[in-house]
C-alpha positions, 0 to 999 in steps of 0.5 A: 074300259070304262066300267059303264055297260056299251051298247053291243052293235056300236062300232068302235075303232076296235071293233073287227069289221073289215075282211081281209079284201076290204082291209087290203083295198082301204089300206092298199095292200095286196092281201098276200101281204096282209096275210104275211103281216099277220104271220109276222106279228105285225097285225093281228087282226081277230078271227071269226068262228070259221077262222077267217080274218075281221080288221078294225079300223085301228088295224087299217090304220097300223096297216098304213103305218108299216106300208109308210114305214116300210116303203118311205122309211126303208125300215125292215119288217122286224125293224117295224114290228119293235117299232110297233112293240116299243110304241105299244109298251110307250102307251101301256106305260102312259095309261099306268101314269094316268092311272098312279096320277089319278091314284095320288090325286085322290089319296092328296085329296083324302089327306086334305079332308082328314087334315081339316077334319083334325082342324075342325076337331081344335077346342075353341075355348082354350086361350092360345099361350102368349110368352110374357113380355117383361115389364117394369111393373112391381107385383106384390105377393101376399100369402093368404092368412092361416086359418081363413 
């Protein structure tokens, strides 16, 4: 989440809604086969109180995706369900990186107002060294005279 407070009746695509005949109608399914889905790990969807199944429209959806996997693909139920573990891994993997990206891009930012901090903070009345250039021209020395 966010960090900012949600309105508790907005629906989300995660939030469980959808029992069991209605997840199996929008997802066509028989809902048997939810039910072995469910066992199997492949989609779990939250319960109620009294135990009763609720699908989010974010199940509905990964619901299609193993009926499409299993049928039109010919992968096996346990084929599906690492399918769906290794795409859940690729996406917790992918939010870290947003997460370590946005990490260094605020400690690059630091470093750049630290750096011109220290920038800010030069003296401007020194006069920078030069190398001096060798020329022809004769200077004469003279010690001061003792006692003045």
């Amino acid at each position: 989440m966010d960090g900012r407070r949600r309105n508790p009746y907005e629906l989300t695509e995660d939030t469980p809604v959808y029992v069991i005949s209605v997840a199996a109608q929008l997802s066509g399914l028989h809902p048997q086969t939810l039910r072995q889905y469910d066992r199997l790990g492949l989609v779990s969807p939250d319960r109620t109180a009294g135990r009763g199944r609720r699908y989010s429209a974010r199940d509905i959806q990964l619901l299609r995706q193993v009926q499409q996997l299993s049928q039109d693909e010919g992968i096996n139920l346990a084929g599906i369900k690492r399918i769906i573990e290794l795409e859940n891994q690729v996406a917790a993997l992918q939010s870290r990186v947003a997460e370590l990206q946005s990490a260094v891009e605020g400690a690059a930012a630091t470093i750049r107002a630290r750096e011109a901090a220290v920038h800010a903070s030069y003296r401007r009345d020194l006069v920078p060294y030069q190398e001096a250039t060798r020329t022809s021209a004769l200077v004469v020395w003279r010690p001061p005279a003792r006692g003045q």
